[in-house]
C-alpha positions as CSV (number, residue, x, y, z in Angstrom):
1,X,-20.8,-2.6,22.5
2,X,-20.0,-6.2,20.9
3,X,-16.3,-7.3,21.2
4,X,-14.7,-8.3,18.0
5,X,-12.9,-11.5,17.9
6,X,-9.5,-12.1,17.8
7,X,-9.4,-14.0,14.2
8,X,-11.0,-10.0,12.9
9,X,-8.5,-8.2,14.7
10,X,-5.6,-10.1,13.5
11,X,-6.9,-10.1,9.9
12,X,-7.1,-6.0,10.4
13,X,-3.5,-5.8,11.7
14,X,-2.2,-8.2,8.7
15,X,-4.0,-5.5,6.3
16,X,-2.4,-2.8,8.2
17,X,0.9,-3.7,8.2
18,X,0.7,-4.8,4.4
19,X,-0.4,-0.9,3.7
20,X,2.3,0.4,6.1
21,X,5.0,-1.7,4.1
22,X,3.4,-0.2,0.9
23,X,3.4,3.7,2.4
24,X,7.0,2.7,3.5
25,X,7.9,1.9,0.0
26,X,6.5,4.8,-1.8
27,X,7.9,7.4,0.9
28,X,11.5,5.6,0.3
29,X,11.0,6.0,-3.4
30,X,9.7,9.7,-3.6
31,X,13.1,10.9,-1.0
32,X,14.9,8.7,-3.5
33,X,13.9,10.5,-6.5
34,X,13.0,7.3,-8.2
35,X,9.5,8.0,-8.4
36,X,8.5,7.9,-12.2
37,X,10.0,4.6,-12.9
38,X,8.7,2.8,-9.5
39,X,5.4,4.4,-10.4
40,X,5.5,2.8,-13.8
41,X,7.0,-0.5,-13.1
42,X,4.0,-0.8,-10.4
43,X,1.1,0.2,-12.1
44,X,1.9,-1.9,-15.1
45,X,2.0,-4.8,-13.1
46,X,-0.8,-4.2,-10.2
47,X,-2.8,-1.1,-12.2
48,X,-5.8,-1.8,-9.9
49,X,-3.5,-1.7,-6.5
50,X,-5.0,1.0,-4.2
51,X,-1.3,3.4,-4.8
52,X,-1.9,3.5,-8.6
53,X,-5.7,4.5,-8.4
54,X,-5.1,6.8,-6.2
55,X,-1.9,8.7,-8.0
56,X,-3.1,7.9,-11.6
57,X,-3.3,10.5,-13.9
């Protein structure tokens, strides 16, 4: 089994963390109730983020 290196590693934990803060976000919004106008804000501004293709109607 090849070892990655560390540069591909690190570059994996950056994107994870970046989804985690986005999860994060979307969690604290939905408890909030806030969820229709986050939802729109967002996806007018990053349509083509992962969150808004995946919850677009």
């Amino acid at each position: 089994m090849k070892k990655e290196t560390s540069s591909n590693v690190l570059e994996k934990i950056d994107i994870a963390k970046e989804r985690i803060k986005e999860l994060e976000t979307m969690i604290n919004l939905w408890e909030g109730g806030k969820v229709a106008s986050f939802w729109d804000t967002e996806c007018s501004t990053n349509p083509s983020s992962p969150s808004c293709l995946l919850f677009n109607d």
